[in-house]
C-alpha positions in Angstrom: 16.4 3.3 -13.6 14.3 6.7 -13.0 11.0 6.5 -13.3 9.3 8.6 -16.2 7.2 10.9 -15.2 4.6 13.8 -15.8 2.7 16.7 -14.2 -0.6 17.0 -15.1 -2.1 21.0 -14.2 0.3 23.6 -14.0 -1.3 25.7 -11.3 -0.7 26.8 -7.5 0.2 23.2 -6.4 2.2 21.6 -9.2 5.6 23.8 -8.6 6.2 21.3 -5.4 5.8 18.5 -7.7 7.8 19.8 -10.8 10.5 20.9 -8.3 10.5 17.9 -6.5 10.7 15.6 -9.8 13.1 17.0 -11.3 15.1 16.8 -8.1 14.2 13.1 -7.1 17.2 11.0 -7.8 14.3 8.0 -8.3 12.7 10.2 -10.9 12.6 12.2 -14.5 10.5 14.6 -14.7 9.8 14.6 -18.7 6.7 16.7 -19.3 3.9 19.2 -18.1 0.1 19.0 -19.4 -2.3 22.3 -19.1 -5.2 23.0 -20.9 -3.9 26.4 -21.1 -1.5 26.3 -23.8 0.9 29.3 -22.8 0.9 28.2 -19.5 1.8 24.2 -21.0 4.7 26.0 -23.0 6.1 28.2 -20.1 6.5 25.4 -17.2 8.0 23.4 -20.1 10.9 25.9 -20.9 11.5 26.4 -16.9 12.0 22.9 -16.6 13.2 22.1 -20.0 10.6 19.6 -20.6 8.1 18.6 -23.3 4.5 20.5 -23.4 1.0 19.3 -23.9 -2.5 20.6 -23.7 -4.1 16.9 -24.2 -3.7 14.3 -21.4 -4.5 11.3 -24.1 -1.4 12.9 -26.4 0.2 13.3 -23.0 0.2 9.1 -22.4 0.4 7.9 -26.1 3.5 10.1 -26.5 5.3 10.1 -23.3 6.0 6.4 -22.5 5.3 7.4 -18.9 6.2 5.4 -16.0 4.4 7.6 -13.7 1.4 10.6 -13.5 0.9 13.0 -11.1 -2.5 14.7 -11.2 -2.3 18.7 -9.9 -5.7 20.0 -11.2 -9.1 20.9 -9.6 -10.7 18.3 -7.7 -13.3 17.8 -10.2 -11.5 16.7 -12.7 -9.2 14.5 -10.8 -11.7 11.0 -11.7 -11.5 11.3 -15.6 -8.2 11.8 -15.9 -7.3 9.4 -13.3 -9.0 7.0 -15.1 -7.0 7.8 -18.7 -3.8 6.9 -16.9 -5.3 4.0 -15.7 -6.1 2.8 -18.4 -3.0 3.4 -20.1 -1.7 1.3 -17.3 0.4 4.3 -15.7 0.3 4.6 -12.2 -1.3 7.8 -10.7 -0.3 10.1 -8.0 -3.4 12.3 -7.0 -3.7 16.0 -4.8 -5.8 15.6 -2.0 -8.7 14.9 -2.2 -8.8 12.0 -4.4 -11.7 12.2 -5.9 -15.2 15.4 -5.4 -17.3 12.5 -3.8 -17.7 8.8 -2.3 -19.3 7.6 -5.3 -16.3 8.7 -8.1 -13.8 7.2 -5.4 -15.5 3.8 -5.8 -15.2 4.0 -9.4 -11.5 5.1 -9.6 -10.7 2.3 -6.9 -12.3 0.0 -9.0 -11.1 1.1 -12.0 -7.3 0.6 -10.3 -8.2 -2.8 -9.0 -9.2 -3.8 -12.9 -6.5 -2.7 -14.4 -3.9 -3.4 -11.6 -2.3 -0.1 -11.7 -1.1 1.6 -8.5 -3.3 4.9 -7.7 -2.1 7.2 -4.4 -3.0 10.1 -2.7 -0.8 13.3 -1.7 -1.4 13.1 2.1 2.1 15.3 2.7 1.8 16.3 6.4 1.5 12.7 7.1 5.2 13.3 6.5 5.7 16.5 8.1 9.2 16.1 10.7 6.6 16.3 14.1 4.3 13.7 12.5 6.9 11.4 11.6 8.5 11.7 15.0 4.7 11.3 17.1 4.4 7.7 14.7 7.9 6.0 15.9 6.9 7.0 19.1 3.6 5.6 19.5 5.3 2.3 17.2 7.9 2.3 20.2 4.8 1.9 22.6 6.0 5.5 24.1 2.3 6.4 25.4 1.5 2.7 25.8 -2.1 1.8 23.8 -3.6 4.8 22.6 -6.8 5.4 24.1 -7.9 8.6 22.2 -6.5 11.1 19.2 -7.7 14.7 19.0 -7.0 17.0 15.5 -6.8 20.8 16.4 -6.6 22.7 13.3 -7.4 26.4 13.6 -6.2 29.2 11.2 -7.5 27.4 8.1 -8.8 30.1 5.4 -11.9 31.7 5.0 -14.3 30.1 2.1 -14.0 33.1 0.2 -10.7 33.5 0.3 -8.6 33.7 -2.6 -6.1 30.7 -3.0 -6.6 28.0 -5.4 -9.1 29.2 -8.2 -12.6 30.2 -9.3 -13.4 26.0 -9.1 -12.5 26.3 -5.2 -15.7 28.7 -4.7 -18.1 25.9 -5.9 -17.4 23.6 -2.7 -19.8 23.7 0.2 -17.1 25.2 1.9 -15.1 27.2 -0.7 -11.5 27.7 0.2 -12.0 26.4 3.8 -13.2 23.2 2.6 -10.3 22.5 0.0 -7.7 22.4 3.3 -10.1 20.2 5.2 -8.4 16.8 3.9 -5.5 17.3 5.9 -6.8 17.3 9.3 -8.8 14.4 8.2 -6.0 12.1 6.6 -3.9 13.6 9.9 -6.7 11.6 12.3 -7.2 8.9 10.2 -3.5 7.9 10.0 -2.8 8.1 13.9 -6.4 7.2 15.3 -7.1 5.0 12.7 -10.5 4.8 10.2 -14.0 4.9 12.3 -15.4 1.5 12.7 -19.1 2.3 11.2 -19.6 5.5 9.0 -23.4 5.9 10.6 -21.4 6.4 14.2 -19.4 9.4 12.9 -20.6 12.5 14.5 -20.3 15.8 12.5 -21.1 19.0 13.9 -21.1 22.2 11.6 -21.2 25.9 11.6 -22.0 29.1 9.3 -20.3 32.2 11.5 -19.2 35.0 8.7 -21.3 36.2 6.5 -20.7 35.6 2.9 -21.7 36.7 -0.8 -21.5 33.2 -2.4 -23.6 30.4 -0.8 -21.4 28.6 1.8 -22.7 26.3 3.8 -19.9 25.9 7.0 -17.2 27.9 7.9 -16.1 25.3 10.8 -16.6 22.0 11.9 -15.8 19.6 14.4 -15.9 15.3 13.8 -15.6 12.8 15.9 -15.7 8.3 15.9 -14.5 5.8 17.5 -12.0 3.9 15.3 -11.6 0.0 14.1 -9.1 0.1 16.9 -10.9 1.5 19.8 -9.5 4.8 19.9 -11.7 8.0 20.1 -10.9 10.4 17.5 -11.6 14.1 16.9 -10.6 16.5 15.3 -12.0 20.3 15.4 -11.4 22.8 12.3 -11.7 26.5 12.5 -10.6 29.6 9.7 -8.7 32.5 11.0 -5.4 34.1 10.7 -3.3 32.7 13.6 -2.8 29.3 13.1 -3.0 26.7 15.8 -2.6 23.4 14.7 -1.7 20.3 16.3 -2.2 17.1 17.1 -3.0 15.5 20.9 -2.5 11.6 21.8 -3.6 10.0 24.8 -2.1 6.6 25.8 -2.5 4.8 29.2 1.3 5.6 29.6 1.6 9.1 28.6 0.8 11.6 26.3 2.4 12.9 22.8 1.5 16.4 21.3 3.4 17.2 17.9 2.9 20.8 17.5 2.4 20.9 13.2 3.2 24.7 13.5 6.9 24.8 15.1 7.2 21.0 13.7 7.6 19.7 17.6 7.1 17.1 19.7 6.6 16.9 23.6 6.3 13.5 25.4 4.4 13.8 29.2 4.9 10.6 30.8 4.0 11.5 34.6 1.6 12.5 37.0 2.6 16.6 37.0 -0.1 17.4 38.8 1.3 15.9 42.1 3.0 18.5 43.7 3.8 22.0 43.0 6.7 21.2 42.0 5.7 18.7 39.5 3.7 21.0 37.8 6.5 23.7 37.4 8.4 20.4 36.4 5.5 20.0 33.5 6.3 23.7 32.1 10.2 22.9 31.8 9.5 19.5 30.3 7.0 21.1 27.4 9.3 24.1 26.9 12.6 21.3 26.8 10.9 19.1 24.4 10.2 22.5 22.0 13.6 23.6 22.7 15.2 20.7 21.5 12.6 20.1 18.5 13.4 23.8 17.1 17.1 23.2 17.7 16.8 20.2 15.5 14.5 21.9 13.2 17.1 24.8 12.4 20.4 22.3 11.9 17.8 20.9 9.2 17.2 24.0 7.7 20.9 25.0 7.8 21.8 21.3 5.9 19.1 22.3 3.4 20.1 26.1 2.7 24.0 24.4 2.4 23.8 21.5 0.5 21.4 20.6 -3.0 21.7 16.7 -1.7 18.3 15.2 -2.0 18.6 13.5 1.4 18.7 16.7 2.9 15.7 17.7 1.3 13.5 14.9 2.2 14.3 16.0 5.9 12.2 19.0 6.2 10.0 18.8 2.9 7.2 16.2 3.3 6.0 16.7 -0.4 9.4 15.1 -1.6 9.2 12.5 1.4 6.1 11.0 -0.3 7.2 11.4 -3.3 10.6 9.3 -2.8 8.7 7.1 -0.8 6.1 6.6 -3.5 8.5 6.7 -5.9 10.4 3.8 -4.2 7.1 1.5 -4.0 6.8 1.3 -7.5 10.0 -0.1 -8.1 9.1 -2.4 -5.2 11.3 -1.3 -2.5 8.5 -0.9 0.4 4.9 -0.4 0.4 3.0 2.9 -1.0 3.2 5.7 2.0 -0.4 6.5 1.5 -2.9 3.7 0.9 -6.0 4.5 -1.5 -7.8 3.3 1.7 -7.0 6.3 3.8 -7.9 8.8 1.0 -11.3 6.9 0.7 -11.9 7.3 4.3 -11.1 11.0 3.9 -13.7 11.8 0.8 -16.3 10.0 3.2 -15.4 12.1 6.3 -15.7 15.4 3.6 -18.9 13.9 2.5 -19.9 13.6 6.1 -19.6 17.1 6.9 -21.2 18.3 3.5 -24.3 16.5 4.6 -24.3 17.5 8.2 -23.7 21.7 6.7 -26.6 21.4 4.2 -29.0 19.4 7.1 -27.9 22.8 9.6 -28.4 25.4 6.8 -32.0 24.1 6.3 -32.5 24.3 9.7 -31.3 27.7 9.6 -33.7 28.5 6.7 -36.2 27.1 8.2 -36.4 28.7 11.4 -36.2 32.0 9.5 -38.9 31.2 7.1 -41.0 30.8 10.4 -40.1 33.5 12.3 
């Protein structure tokens, strides 16, 4: 039976949930809440679906199997809660909560009431990430010895994306995307071993009319599993973002912007010839990753089958997936764990901007 199920916030994000709902064979999507009445009322006739403006009416009416929560980060606790409480399980944008402390409470909230709570985490499902995981589960690079995050072209704080509510982070705009490289490292390095050990670098390059306090940032720990992560973010407009693993047998790089993967798994540095060989080997591997990539998007353009659509669309991966675990066929795809770990890497970085900005102040006060 199809699992009942609600969109709460009808802004930028929740079109990629309603869509995907209402597609999900595992699902049906039965009603959109918005504090902005008009908006409540429009997604509701798109999707012909029922319309609220009050999340309590929302659960007392609904008989709701399931909750997904699209709204500002700020809110994301209380309501969270409500469903909780209700005893429907919650599906949360990232991040899962504005600080460490409101995570705590909504895990233990969960754990109370016994009520599953996730995380969207949706490039853990991206076709190149999903392809790097088998192979490093297939011992492809042997043990993994170190994990590096590059993710450049993220936006500008001040620019305009998500809302008036993105401006009051630390880091505006920029910091709302920084989640994903985090929950990226996390899930492939694994979580750090002590929080005190993780080393956060920040800085403030662009000028800007609202406060900011980082524009760019770079992390780094060793993990629970010996591995030494990092993971470097940067705004701009060319985006470069991928993700590097280091084994004692080789090494995987899953490019996150053609969806790629190349495997190295020699010395090409041995003869001149190996290192021409290391060229055709990267530019193969890409090759054959885009060639794959565009019979996928072919299927999808050709054929409404949800199957296809999980292929290429890692927002409706996690949701089947998701979807799936609560009617106890497999485990949740994104454990509260790892979106803890990522509200305490965020946190991390907050700390280590405001420390460097009244350094900054400082130094300027004295000179």
């Amino acid at each position: 039976m199809a699992l009942r199920t609600a969109v709460v916030g009808g802004g930028t994000i929740s079109g990629r949930h309603l869509d995907g709902l209402s597609d999900c064979p595992y699902t049906d999507l039965v009603g959109i809440c918005d504090v902005d009445a008009d908006r409540a009322r429009s997604v509701a006739s798109e999707y012909g679906i029922a319309n609220y403006t009050d999340m309590q009416e929302l659960l007392d009416d609904a008989n709701l199997d399931w909750v997904h929560i699209c709204t500002p980060v700020a809110t994301h606790l209380d309501l969270a809660t409500m469903a909780i409480e209700a005893g429907v399980p919650v599906l949360i944008q990232k991040p899962v909560t504005e600080t460490v402390e409101e995570y705590e409470r909504l895990k233990a909230t969960a754990e109370k009431h016994d009520v599953p709570v996730s995380v969207v985490h949706n490039h853990d499902f991206d076709p190149a990430m999903r392809k790097l995981t088998a192979a490093i589960e297939d011992g492809a690079v042997g043990d993994v010895r170190s994990v590096e995050v590059r993710y450049a072209g993220q936006t500008y704080p001040d620019d305009v994306r998500r809302g008036e509510w993105a401006f009051q982070l630390p880091g505006g705009e920029f910091e709302e995307g920084i989640p994903h490289p985090l929950y990226l490292l996390l899930r492939v390095g694994g979580y750090p071993r002590d929080l005190d050990d993780v080393q956060v670098s920040t800085h403030l390059v662009r000028e800007y009319d609202r406060p900011f306090t980082y524009d760019g940032t770079k992390v780094q720990y060793v993990s629970d599993s010996d591995v030494l992560c990092s993971t470097t973010l940067l705004p701009g407009d060319v985006p470069d973002k991928g993700v590097h693993v280091h084994g004692d047998d080789g090494v995987l790089i899953a490019d996150l912007v053609s969806q790629t993967l190349v495997r190295l798994d020699r010395d090409y540095q041995a003869s001149a010839i190996n290192r021409a060989l290391s060229n055709v080997k990267r530019a193969a591997d890409r090759l054959l990753g885009n060639v794959d990539n565009l019979r996928a998007f072919v299927r999808d353009k050709r054929s409404d089958e949800w199957d296809v659509k999980t292929e290429m669309n890692s927002h409706y991966y996690q949701f089947e997936a998701d979807a799936l675990a609560l009617e106890g066929r497999g485990e949740r795809p994104v454990p509260l764990e790892e979106a803890g770990w990522t509200i305490r890497l965020m946190e991390a970085i907050r700390e280590a901007a405001a420390d460097q900005a009244a350094v900054t102040q400082d130094a300027s006060v004295t000179r």
